[in-house]
N, CA, C and O atoms as CSV, one atom per row, in Angstrom:
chain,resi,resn,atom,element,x,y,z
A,1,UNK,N,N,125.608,103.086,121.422
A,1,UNK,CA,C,124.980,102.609,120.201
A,1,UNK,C,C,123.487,102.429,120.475
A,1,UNK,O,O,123.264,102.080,121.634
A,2,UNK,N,N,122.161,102.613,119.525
A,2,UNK,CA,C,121.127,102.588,119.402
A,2,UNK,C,C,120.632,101.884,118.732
A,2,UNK,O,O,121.400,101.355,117.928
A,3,UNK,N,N,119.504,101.563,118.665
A,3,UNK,CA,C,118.870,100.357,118.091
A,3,UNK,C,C,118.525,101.199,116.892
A,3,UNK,O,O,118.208,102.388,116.857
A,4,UNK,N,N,118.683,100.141,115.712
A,4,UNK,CA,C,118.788,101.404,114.400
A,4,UNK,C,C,117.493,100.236,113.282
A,4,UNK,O,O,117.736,99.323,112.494
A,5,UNK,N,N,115.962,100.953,113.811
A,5,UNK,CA,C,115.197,99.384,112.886
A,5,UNK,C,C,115.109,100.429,111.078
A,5,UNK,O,O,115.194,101.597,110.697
A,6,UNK,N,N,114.870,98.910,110.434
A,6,UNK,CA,C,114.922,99.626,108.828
A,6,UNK,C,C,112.965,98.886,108.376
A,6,UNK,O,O,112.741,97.947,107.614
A,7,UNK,N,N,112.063,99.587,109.035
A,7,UNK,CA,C,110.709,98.631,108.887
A,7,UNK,C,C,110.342,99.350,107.396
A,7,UNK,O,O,110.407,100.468,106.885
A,8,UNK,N,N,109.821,97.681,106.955
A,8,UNK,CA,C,109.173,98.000,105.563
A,8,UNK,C,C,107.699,97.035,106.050
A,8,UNK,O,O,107.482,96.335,107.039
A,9,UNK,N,N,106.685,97.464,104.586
A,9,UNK,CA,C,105.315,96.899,104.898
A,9,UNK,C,C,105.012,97.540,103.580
A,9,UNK,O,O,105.276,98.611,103.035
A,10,UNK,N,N,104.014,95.896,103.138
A,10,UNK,CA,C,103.156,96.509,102.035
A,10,UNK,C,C,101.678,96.500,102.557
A,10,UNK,O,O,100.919,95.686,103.081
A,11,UNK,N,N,101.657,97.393,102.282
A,11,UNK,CA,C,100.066,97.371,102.843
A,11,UNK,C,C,98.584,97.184,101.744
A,11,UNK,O,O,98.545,97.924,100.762
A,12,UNK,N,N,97.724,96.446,101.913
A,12,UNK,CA,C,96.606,96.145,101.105
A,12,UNK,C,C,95.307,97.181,101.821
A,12,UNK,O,O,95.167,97.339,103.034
A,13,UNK,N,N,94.926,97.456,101.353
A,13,UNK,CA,C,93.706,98.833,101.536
A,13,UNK,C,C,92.437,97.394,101.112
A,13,UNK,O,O,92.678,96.594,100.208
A,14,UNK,N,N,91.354,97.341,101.830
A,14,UNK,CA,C,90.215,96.787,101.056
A,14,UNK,C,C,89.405,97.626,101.015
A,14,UNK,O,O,89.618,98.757,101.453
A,15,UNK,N,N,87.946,97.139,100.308
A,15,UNK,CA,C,86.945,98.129,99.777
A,15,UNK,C,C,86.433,99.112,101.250
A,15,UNK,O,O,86.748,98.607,102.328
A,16,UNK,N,N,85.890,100.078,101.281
A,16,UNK,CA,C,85.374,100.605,101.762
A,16,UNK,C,C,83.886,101.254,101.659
A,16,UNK,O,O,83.452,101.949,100.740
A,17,UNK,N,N,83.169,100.812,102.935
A,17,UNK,CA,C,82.037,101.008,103.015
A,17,UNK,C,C,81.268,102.781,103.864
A,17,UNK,O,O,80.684,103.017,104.921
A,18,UNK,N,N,81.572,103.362,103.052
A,18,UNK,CA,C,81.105,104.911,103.756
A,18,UNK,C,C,82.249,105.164,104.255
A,18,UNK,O,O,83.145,105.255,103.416
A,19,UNK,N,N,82.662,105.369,105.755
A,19,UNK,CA,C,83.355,105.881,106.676
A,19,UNK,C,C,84.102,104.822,106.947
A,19,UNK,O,O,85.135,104.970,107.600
A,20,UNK,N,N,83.859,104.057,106.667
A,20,UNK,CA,C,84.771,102.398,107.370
A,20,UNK,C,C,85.873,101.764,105.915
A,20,UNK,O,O,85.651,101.929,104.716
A,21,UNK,N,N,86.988,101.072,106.524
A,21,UNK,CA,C,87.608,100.668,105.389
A,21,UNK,C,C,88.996,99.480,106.803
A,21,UNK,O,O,89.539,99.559,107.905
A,22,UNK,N,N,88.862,98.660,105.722
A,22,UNK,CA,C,89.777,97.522,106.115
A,22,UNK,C,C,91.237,97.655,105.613
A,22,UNK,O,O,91.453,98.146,104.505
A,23,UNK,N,N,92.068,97.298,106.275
A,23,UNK,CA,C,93.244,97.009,105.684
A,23,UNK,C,C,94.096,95.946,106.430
A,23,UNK,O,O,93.812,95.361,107.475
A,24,UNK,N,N,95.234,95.826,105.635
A,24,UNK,CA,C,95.921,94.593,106.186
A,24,UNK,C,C,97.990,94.651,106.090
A,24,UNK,O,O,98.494,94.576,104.969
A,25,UNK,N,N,98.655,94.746,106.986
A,25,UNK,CA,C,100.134,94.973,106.370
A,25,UNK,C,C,100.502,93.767,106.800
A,25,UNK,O,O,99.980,93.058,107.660
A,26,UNK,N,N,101.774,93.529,105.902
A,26,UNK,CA,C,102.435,92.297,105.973
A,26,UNK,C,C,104.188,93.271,105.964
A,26,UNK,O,O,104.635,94.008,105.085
A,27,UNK,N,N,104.760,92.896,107.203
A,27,UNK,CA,C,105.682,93.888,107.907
A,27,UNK,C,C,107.357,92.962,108.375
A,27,UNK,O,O,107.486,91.842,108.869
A,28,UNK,N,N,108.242,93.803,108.041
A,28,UNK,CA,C,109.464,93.504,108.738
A,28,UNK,C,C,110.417,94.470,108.763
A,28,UNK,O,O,110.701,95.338,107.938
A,29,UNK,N,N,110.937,94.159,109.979
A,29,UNK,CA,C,111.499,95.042,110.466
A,29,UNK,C,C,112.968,94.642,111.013
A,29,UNK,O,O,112.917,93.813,111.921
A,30,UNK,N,N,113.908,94.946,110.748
A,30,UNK,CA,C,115.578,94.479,110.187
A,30,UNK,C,C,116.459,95.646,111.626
A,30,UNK,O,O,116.895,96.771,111.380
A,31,UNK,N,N,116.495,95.216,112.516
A,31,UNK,CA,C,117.312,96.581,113.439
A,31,UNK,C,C,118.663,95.813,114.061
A,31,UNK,O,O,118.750,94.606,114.286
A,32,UNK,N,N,119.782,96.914,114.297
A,32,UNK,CA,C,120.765,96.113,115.358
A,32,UNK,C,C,120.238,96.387,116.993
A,32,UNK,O,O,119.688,97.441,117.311
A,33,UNK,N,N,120.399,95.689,117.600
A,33,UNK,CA,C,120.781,96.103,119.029
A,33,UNK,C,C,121.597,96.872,119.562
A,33,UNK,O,O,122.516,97.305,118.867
A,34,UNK,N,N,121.505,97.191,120.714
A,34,UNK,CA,C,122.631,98.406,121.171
A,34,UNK,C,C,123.799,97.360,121.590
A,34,UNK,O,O,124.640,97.994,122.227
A,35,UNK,N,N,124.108,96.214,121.491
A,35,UNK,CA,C,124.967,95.379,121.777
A,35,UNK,C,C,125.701,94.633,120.407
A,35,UNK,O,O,126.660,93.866,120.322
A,36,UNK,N,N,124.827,95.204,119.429
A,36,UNK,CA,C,125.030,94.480,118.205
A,36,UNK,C,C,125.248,93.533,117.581
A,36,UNK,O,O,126.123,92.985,116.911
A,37,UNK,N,N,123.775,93.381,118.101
A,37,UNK,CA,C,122.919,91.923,117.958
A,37,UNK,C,C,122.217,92.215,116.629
A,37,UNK,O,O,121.910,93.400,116.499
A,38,UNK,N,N,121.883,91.382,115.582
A,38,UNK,CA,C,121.013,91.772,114.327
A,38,UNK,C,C,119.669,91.110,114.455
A,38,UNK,O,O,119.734,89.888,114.325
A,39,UNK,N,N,118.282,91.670,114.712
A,39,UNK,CA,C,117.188,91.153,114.712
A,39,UNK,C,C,116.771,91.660,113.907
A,39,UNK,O,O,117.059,92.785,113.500
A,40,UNK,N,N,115.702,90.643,113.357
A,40,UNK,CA,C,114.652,90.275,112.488
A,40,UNK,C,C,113.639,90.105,112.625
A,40,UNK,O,O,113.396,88.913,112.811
A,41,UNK,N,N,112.487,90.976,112.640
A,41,UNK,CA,C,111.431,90.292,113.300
A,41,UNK,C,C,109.977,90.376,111.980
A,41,UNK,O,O,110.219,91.197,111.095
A,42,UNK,N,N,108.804,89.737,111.850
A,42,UNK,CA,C,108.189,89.886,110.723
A,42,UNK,C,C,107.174,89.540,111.330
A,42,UNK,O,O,107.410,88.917,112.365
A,43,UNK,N,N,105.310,89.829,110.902
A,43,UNK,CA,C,104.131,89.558,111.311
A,43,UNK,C,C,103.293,90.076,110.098
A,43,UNK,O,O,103.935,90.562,109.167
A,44,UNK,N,N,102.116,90.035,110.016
A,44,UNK,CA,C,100.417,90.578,109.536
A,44,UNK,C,C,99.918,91.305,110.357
A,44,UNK,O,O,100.204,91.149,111.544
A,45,UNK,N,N,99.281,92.024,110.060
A,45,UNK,CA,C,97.956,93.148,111.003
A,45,UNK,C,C,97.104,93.281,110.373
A,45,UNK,O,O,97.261,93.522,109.176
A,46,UNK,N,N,96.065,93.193,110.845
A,46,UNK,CA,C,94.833,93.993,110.168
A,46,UNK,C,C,93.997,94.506,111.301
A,46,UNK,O,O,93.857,94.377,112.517
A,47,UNK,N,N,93.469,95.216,110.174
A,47,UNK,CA,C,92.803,96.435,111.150
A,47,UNK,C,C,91.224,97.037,110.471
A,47,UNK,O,O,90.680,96.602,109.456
A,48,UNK,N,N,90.831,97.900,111.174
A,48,UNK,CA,C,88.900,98.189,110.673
A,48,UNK,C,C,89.050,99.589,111.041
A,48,UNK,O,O,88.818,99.888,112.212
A,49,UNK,N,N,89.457,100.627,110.090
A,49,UNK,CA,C,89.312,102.181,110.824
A,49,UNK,C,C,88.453,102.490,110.038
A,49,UNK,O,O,88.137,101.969,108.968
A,50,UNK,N,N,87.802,103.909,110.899
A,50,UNK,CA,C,86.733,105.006,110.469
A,50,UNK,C,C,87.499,106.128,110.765
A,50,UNK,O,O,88.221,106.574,111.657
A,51,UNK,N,N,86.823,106.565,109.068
A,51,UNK,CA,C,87.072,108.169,108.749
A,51,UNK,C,C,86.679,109.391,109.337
A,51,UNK,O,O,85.519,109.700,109.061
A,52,UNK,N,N,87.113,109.955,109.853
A,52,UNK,CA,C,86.494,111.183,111.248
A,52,UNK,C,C,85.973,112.474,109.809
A,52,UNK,O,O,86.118,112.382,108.590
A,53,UNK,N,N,85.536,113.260,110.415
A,53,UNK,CA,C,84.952,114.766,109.724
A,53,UNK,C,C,85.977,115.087,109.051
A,53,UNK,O,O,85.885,115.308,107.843
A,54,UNK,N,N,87.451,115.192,109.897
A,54,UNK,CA,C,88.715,116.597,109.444
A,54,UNK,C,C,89.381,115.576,108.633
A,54,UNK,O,O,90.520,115.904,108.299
A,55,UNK,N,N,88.784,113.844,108.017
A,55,UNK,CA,C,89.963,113.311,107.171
A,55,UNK,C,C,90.992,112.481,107.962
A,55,UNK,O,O,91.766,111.781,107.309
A,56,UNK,N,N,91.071,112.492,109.272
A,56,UNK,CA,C,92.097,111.654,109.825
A,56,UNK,C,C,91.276,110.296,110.346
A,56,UNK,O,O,90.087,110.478,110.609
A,57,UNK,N,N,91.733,109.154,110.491
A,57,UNK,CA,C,91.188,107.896,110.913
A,57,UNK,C,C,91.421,107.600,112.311
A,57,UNK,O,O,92.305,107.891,113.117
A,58,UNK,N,N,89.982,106.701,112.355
A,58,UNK,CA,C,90.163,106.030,113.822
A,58,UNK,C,C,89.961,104.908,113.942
A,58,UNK,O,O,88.909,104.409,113.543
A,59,UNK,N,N,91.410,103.851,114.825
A,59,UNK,CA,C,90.974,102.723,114.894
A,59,UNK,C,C,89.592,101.881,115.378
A,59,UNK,O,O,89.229,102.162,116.520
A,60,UNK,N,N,88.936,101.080,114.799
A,60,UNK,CA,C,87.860,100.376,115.693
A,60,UNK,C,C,88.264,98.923,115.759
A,60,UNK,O,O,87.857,98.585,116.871
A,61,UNK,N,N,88.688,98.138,115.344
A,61,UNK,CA,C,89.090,96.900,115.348
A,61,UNK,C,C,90.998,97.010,114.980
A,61,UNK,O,O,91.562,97.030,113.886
A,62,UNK,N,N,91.491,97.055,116.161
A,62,UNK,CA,C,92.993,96.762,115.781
A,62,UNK,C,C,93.450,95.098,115.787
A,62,UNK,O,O,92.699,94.495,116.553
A,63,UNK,N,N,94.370,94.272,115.212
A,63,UNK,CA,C,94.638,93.208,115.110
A,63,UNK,C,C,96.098,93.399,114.731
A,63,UNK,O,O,96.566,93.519,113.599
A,64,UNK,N,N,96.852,93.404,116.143
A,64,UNK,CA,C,98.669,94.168,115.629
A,64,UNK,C,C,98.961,92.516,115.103
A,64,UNK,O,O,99.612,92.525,114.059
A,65,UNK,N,N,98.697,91.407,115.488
A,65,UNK,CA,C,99.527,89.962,115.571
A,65,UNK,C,C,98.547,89.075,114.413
A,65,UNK,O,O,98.369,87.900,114.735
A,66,UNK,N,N,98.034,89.426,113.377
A,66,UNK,CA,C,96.963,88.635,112.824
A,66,UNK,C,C,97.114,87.395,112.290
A,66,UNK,O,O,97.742,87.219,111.246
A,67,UNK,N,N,96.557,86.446,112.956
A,67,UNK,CA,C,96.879,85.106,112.206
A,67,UNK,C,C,97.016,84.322,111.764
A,67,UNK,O,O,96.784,83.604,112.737
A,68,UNK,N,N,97.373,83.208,110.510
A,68,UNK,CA,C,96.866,82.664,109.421
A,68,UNK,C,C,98.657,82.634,108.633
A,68,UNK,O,O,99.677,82.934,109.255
A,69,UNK,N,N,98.606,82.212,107.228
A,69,UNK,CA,C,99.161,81.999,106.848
A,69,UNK,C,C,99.508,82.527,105.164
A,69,UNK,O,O,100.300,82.235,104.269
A,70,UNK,N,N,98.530,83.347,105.364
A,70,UNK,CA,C,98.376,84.524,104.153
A,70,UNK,C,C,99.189,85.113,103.516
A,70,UNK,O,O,99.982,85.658,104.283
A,71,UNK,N,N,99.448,85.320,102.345
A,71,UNK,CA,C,101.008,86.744,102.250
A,71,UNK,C,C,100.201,87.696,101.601
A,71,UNK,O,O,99.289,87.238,100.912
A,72,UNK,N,N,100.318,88.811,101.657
A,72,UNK,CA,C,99.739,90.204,100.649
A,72,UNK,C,C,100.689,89.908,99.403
A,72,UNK,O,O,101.899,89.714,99.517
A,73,UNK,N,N,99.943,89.897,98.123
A,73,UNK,CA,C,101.148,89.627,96.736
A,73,UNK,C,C,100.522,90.948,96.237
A,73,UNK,O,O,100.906,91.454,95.182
């Protein structure tokens, strides 16, 4: 048996300045264990990426654990 996660996240986009743009997810993630155990686990992130030439992004400020007491509505 495999660990089977079901992750959801809404994610908030903020304004963006040229090449740069903020965002923020509010995340959980629902999986069994290979022992079949049921975890739950939930957090915030935010993050600061820039837009490269070809359209794909690059992180500059990652924040996987962000913290406060905020919800994205």
């Amino acid at each position: 048996m495999s660990v089977r996660p079901d992750p959801r996240a809404h994610r908030w986009t903020g304004p963006a300045t040229g090449d740069i743009v903020a965002w923020a997810d509010e995340w959980i993630i629902k999986a069994t264990s290979p022992d079949g155990t049921a975890l739950d686990m939930s957090g915030v992130s935010s993050d600061v990426l820039r837009r490269r030439p070809d359209g794909t992004h690059i992180y500059l400020v990652d924040n996987p654990t962000a913290t406060g007491t905020a919800t994205l509505d």
